[in-house]
C-alpha positions in Angstrom: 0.0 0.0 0.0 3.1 2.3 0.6 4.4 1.6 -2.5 7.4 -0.2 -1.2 8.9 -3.2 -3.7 9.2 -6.2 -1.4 11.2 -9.2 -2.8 11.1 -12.0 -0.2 11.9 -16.1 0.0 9.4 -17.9 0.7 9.8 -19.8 3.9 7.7 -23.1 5.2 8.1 -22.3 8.5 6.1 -19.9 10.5 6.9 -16.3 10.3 7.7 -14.0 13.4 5.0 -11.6 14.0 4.7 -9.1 17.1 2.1 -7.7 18.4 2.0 -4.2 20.2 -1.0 -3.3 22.6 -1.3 0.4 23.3 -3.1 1.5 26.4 -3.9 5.3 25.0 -5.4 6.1 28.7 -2.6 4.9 30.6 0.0 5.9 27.7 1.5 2.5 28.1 2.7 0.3 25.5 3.4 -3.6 25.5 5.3 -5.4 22.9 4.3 -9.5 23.0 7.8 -11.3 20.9 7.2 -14.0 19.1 10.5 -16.4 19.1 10.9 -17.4 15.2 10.8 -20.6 13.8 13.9 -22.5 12.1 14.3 -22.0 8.5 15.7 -24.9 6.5 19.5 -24.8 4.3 17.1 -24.4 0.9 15.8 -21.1 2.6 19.1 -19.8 3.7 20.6 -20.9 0.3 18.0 -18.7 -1.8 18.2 -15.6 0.6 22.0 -15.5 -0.1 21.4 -15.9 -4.4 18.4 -13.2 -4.0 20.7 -10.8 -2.5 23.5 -11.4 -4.6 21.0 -10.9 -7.4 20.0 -7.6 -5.7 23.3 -6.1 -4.2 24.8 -4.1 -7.6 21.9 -2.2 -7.7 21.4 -0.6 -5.0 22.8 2.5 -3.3 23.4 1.8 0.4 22.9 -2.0 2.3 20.7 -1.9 5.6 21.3 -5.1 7.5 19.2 -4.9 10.0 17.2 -7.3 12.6 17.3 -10.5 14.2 18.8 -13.2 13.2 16.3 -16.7 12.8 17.1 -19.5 14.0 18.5 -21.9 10.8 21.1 -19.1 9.3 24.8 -18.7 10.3 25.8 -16.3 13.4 28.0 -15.4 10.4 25.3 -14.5 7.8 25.2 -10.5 8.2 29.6 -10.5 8.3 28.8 -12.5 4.5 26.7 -10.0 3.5 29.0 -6.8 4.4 32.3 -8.9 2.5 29.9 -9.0 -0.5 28.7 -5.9 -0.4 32.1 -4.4 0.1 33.6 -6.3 -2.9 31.0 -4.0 -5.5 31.6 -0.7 -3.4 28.1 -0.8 -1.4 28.4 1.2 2.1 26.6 -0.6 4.9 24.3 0.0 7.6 24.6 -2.4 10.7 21.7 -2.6 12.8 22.1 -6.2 14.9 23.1 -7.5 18.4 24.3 -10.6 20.2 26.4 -12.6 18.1 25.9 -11.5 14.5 26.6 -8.1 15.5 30.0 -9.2 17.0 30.8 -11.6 13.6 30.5 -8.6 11.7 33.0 -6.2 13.8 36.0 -6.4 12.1 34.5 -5.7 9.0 34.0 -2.2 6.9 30.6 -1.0 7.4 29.7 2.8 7.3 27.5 2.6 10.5 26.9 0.0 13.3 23.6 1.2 15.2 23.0 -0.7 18.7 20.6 0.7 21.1 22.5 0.5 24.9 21.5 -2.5 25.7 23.1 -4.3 23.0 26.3 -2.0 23.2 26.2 -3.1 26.9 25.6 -6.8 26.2 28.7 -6.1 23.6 31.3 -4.7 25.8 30.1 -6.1 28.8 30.3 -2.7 30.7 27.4 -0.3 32.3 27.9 2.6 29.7 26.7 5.0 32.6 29.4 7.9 31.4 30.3 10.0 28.5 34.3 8.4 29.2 33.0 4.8 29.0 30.8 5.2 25.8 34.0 6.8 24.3 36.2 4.0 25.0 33.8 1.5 24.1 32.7 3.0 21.1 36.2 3.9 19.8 37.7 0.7 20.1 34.8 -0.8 17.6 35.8 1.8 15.3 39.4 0.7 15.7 38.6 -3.0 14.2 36.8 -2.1 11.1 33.2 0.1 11.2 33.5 3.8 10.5 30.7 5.4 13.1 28.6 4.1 16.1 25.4 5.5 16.3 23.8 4.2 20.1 20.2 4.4 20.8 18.5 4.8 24.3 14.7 4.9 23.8 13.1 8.1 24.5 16.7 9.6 25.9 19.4 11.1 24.0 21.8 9.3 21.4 25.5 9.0 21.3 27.2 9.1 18.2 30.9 8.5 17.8 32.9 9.3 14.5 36.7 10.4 13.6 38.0 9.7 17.4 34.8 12.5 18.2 32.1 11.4 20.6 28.9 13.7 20.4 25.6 13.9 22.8 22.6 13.8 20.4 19.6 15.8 22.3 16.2 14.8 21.2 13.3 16.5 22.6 10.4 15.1 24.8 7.5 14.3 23.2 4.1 12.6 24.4 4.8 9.0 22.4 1.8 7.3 21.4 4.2 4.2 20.3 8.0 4.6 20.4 8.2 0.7 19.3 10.4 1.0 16.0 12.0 3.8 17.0 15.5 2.6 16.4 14.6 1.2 13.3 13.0 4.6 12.2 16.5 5.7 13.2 18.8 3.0 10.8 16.4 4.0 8.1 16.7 7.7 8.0 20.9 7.7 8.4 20.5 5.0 5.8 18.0 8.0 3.4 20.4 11.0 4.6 23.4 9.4 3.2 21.9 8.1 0.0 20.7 12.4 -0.3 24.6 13.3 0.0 24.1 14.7 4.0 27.0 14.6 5.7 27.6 12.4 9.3 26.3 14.8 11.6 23.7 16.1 9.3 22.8 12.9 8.8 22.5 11.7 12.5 20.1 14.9 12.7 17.7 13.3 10.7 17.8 9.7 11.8 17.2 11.6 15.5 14.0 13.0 13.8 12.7 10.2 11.9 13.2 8.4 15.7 11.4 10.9 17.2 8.4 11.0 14.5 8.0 7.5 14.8 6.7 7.5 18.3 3.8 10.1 17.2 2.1 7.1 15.3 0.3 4.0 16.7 2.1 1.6 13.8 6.0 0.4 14.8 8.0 1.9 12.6 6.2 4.2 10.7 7.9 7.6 9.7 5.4 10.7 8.6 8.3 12.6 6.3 6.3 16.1 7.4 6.7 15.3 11.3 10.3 14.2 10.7 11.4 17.2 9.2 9.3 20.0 11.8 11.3 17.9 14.5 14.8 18.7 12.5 15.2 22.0 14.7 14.7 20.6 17.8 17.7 18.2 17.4 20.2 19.1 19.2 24.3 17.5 18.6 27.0 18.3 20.9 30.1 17.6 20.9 31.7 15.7 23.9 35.0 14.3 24.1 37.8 14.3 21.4 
């Protein structure tokens, strides 16, 4: 209905689906996680030719989400090798072990939220000095930029040895579920409109921030996105 092109692989076993129930009254929201069923090696096989198939013409790779059960901890680190032998910059959005297969490898972003960047480093990121020295010590094995998420509070972004303090502003969320995918999404459409890093963490702030106005998970109203672009805020915090 959006108009998006959606080229999937048919799969025999069930789907993941999530539901979200929003209590409007009590502005409360509760996400119910289904656990996703094993895939087969046939499945795995054809989502590997249907990217290949796929990868030369785009503009930017967003790998992004978990992992089912059936594919190799290794199967997002396959993509980035192949994306970076035709040139194509990459997006990282993944935890646990995928995210950590993929770490010595050349991506343009990895986006965790701090729970995952905690899981990572194993460390309570409770200070700008920590978040440095965690973040700069991924950069130093391979990915260009972190980008971490923290629900409704403020971002940290981490580029060219610079940490900075992204300032988002408080809004009354209806549903902030997809928020940090609203986030990978719009760093993913800045960089593909020739924004620079910063410019471009601006607007993946905003498109966070607009996705919590709407009852549907990640769902991105370009006109809220860009009236939020002011209030975004980036300081600059150790370097």
């Amino acid at each position: 209905k959006d108009g998006i092109q959606v080229v999937s692989v048919p799969s025999s076993a069930e789907t993941r689906c999530c539901h979200t129930l929003i209590d409007r009254a009590g502005r409360m929201q509760t996400e119910l996680v289904e656990e996703a069923a094993a895939v087969n090696p046939d499945l795995v096989r054809k989502t590997n030719q249907l990217y290949r198939r796929h990868l030369a013409r785009c503009s930017i790779v967003v790998l992004s989400g978990t992992v089912p059960p059936g594919f190799p901890e290794s199967v997002y680190a396959g993509f980035i090798e192949q994306a970076g032998r035709v040139g194509k910059p990459v997006v990282l959005d993944a935890s646990g072990a995928p995210l950590l297969r993929t770490l010595d490898r050349k991506v343009m972003l990895v986006k965790p939220n701090r729970t995952e960047l905690e899981s990572l480093s194993g460390i309570s990121l409770d200070s700008p000095k920590k978040i440095y020295t965690v973040m700069k010590d991924i950069c130093s094995h391979g990915p260009e930029a972190v980008l971490m998420t923290d629900q409704e509070k403020e971002a940290w972004f981490f580029h060219e040895d610079v940490l900075y303090r992204v300032h988002v502003p408080a809004l009354e969320a209806v549903n902030p579920i997809g928020s940090g995918d609203a986030v990978t999404a719009g760093f993913a459409l800045a960089r593909i409109r020739g924004l620079d890093f910063i410019e471009s963490v601006r607007y993946a702030a905003a498109c966070g921030c607009a996705n919590v106005l709407t009852p549907l998970a990640g769902h991105v109203q370009r006109e809220a996105a860009e009236t939020l672009l002011p209030a975004i805020q980036i300081e600059m915090v150790i370097s």
